[in-house]
The first five atom37 places (N, CA, C, CB, O) and aatype in JSON, in Angstrom:
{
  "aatype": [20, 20, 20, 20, 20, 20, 20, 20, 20, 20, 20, 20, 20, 20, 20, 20, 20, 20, 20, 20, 20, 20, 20, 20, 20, 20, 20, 20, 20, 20, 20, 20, 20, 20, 20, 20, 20, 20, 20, 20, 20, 20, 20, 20, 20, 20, 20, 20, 20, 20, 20, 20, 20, 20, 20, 20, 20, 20, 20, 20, 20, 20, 20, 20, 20, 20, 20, 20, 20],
  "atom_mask": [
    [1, 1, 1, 1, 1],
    [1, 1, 1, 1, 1],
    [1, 1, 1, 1, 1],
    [1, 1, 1, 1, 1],
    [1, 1, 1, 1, 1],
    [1, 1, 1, 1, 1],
    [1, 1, 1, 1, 1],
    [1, 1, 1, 1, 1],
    [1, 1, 1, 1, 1],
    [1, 1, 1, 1, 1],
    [1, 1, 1, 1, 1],
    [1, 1, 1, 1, 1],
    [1, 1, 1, 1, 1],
    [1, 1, 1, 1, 1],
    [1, 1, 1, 1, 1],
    [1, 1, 1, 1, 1],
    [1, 1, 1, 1, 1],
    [1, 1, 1, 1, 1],
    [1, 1, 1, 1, 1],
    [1, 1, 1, 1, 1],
    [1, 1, 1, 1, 1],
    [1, 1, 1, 1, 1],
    [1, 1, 1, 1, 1],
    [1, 1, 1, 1, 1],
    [1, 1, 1, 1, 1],
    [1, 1, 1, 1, 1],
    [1, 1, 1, 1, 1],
    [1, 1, 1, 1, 1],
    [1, 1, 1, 1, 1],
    [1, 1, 1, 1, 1],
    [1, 1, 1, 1, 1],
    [1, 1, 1, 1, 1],
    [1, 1, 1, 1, 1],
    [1, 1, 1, 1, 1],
    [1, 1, 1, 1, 1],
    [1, 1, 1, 1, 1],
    [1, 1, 1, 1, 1],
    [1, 1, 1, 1, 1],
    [1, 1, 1, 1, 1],
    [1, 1, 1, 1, 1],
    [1, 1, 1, 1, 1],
    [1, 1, 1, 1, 1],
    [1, 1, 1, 1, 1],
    [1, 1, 1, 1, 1],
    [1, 1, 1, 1, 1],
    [1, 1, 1, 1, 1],
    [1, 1, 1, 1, 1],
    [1, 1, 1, 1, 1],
    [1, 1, 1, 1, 1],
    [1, 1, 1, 1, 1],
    [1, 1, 1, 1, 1],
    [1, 1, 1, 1, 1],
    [1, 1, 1, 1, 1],
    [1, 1, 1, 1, 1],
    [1, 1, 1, 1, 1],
    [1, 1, 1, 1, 1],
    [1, 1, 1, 1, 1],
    [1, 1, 1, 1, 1],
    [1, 1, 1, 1, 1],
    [1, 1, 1, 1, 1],
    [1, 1, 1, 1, 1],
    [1, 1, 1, 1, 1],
    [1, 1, 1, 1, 1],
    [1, 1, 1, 1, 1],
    [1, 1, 1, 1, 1],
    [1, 1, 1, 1, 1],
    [1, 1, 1, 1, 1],
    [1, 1, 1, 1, 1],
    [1, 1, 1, 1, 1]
  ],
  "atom_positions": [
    [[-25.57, 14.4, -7.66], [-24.75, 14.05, -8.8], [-23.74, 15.16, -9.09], [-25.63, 13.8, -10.01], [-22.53, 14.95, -9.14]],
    [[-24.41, 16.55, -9.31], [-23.42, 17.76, -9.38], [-22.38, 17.28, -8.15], [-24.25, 19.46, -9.07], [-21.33, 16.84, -8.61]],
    [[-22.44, 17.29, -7.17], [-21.03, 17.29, -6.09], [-20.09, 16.06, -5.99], [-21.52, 17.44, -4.52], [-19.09, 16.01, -5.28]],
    [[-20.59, 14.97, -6.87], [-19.57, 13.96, -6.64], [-18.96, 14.45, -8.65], [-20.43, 11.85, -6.07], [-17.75, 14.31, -8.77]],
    [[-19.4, 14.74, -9.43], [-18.48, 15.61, -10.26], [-17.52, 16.74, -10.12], [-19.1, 16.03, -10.92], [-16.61, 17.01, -10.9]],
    [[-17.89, 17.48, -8.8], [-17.23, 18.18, -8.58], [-16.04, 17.89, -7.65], [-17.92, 18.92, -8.36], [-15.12, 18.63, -7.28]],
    [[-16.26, 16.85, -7.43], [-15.34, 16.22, -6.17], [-14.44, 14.5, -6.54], [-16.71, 15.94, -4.67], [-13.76, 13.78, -5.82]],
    [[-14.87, 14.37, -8.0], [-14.42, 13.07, -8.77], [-12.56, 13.07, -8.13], [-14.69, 13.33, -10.95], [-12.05, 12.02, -7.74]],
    [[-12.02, 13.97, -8.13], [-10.35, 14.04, -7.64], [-10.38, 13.44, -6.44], [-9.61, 15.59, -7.41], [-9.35, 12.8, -6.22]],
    [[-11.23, 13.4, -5.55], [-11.07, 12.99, -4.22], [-11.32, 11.51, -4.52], [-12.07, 13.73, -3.1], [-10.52, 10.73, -4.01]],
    [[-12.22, 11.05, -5.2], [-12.65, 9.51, -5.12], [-11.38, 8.62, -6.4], [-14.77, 9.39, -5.75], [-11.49, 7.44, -6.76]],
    [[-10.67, 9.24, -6.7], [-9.49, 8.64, -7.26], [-9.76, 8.69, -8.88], [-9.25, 7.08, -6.65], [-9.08, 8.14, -9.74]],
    [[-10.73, 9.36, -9.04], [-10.98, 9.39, -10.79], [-10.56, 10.8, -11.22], [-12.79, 9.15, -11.35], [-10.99, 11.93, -11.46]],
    [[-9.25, 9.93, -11.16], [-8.5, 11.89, -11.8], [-8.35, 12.14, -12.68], [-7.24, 12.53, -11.64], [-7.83, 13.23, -12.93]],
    [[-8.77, 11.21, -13.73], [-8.97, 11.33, -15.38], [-10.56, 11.84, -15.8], [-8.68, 9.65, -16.15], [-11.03, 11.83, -16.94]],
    [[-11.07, 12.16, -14.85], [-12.71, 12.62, -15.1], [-13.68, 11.59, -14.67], [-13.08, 12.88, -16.72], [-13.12, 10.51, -14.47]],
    [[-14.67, 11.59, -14.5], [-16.32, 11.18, -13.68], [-16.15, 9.75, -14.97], [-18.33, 12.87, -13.93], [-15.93, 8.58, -14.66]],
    [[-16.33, 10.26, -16.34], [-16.36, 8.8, -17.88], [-15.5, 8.27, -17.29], [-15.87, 9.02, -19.82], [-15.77, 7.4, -16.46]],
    [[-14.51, 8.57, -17.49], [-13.16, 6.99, -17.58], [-13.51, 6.54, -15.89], [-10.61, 7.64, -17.87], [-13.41, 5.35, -15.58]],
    [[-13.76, 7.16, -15.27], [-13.6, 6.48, -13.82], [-15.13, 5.68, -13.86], [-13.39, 7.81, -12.29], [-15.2, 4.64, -13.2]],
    [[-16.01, 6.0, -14.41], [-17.43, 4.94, -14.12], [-17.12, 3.82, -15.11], [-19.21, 5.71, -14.54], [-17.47, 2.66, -14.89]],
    [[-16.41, 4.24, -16.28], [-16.24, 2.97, -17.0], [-15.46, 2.09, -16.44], [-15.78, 3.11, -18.2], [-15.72, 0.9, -16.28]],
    [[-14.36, 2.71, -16.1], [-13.49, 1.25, -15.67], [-14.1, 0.8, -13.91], [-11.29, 1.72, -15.63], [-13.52, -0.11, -13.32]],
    [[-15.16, 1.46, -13.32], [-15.91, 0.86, -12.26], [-16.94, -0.03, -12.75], [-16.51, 1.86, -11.42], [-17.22, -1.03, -12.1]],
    [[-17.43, 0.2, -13.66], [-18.72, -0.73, -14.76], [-17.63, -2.17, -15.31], [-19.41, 0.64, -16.76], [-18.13, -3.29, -15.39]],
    [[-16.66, -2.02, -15.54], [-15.61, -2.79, -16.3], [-15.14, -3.73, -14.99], [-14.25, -1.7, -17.09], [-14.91, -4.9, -15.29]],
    [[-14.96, -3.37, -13.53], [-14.42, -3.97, -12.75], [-15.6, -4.97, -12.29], [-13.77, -3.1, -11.82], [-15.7, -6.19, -12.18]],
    [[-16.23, -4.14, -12.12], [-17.74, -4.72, -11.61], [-18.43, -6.04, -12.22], [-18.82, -3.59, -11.91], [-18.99, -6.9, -11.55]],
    [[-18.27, -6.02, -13.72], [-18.3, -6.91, -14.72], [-17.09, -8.2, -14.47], [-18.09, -6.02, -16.07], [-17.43, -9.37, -14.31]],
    [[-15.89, -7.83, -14.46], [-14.96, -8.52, -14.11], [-15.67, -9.77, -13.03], [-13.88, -7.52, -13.55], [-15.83, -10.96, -13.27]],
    [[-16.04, -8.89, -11.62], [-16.4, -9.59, -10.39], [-17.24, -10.16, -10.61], [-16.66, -9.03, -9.35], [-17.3, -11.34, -10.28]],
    [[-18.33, -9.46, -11.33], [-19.45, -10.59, -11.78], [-18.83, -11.99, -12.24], [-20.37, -10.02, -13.09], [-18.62, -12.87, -11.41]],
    [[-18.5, -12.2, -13.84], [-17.26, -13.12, -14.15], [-17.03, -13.87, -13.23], [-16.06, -12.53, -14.4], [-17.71, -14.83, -12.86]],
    [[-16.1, -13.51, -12.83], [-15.07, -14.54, -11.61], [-16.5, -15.16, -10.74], [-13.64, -13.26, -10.14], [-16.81, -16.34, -10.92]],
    [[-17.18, -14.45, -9.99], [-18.19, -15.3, -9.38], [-18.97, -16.26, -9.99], [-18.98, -14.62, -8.89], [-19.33, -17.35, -9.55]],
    [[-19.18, -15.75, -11.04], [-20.03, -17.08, -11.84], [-19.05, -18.26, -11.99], [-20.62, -16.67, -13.57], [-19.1, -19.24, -11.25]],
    [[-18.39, -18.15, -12.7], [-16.78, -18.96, -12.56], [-16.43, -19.71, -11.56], [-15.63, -18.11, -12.49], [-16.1, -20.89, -11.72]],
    [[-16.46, -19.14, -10.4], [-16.04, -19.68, -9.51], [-17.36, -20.98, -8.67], [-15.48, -18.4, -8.72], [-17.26, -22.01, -8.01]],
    [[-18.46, -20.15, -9.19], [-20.14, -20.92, -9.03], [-19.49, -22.53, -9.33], [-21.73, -20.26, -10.64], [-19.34, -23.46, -8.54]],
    [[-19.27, -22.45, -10.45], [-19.03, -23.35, -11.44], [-18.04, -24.51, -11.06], [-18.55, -22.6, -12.56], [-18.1, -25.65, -11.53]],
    [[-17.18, -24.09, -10.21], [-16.25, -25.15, -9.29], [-16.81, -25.89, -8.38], [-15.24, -24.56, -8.51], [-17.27, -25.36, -7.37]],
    [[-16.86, -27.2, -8.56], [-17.54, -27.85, -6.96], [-16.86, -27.57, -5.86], [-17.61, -29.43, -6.8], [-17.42, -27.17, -4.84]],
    [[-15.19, -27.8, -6.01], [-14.77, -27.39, -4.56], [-15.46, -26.03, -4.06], [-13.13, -27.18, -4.51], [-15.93, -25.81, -2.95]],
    [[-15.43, -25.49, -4.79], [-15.73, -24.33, -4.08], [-16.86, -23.77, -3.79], [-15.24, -23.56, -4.49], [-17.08, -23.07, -2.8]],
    [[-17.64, -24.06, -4.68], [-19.38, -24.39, -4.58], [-19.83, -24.63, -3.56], [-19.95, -25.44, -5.23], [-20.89, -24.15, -3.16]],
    [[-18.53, -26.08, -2.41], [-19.58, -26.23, -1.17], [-18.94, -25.4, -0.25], [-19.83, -27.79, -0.51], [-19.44, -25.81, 0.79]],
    [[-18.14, -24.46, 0.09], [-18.09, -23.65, 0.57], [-19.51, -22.55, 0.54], [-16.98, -23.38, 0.16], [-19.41, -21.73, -0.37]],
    [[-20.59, -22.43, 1.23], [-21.68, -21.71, 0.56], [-21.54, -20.37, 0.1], [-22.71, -21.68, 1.33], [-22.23, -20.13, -0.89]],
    [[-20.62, -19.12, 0.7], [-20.4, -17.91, -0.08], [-19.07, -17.8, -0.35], [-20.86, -16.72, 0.53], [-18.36, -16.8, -0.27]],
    [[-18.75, -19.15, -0.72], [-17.07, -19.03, -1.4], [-16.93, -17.98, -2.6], [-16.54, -20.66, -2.16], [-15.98, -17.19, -2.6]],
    [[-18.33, -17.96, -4.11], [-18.32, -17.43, -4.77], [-18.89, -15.54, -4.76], [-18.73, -18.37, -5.34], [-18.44, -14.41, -4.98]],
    [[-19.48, -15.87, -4.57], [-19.79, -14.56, -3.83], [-18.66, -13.48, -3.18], [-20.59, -15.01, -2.72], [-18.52, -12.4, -3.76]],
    [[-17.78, -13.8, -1.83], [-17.37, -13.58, -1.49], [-15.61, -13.25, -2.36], [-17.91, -14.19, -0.67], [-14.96, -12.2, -2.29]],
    [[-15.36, -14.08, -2.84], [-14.53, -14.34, -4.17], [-14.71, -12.78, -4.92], [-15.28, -15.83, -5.25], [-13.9, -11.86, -5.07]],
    [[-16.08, -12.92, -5.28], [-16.68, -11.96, -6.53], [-16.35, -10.17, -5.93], [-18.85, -12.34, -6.76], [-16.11, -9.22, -6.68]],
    [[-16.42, -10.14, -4.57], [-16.3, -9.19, -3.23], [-15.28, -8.46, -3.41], [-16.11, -9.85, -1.85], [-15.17, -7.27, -3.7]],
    [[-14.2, -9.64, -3.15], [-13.3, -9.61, -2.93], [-12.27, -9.24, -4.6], [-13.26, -10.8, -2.08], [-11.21, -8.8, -4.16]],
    [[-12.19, -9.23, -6.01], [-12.16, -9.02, -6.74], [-12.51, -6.94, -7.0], [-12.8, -10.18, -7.09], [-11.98, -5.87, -7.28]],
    [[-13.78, -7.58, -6.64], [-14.15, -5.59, -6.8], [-14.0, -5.02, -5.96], [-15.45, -4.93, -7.05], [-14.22, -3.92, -6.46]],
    [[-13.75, -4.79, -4.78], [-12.71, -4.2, -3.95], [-11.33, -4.27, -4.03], [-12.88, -4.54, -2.91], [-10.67, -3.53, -3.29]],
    [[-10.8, -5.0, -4.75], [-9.59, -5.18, -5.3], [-9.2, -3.89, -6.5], [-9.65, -6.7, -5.91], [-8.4, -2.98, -6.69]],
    [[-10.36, -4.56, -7.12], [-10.39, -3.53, -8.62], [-10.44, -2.01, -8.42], [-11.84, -3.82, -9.59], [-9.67, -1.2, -8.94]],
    [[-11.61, -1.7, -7.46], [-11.73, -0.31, -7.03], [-10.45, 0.38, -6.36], [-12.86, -0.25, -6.06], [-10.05, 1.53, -6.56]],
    [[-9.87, -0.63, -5.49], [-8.69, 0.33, -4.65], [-7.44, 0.58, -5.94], [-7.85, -0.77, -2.96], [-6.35, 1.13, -5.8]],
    [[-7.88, 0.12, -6.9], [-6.53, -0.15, -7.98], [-6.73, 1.11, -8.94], [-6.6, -1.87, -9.03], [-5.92, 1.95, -9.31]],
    [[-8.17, 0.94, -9.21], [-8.69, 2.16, -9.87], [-8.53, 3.5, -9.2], [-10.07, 1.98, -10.09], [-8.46, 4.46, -9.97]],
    [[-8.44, 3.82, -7.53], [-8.61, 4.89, -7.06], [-7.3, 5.25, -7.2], [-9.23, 4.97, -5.86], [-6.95, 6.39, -7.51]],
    [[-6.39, 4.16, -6.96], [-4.74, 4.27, -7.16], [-3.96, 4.61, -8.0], [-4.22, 3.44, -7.1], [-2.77, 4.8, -7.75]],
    [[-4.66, 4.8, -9.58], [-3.84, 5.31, -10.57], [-4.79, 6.13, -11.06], [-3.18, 4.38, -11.54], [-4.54, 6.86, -12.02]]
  ]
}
């Protein structure tokens, strides 16, 4: 835990270790969201990891956005 505080600049949380886990807790939540959401669509429902993958695809979205500013 000490070395990824000490090293938070490298992983894109250049506002400090707080604001960067929150808005990773906040994205994460997001993806959750959208997957359930997307559960919830039949089209897409029979796709079998349409939602899931969706949900994936969202928080890897979110994270590269977060490391980016």
């Amino acid at each position: 835990m000490s070395w990824f505080l000490q090293h938070t600049g490298n992983f894109g949380f250049s506002k400090g270790a707080l604001p960067g886990t929150v808005g990773a807790v906040f994205v994460l939540f997001i993806a959750v969201v959208v997957g359930f959401a997307a559960h919830r669509v039949e089209r897409v429902r029979r796709i079998r990891h349409a939602p899931v993958a969706l949900a994936a695809t969202v928080f890897c979205a979110g994270m590269v956005w977060l490391a980016l500013t």
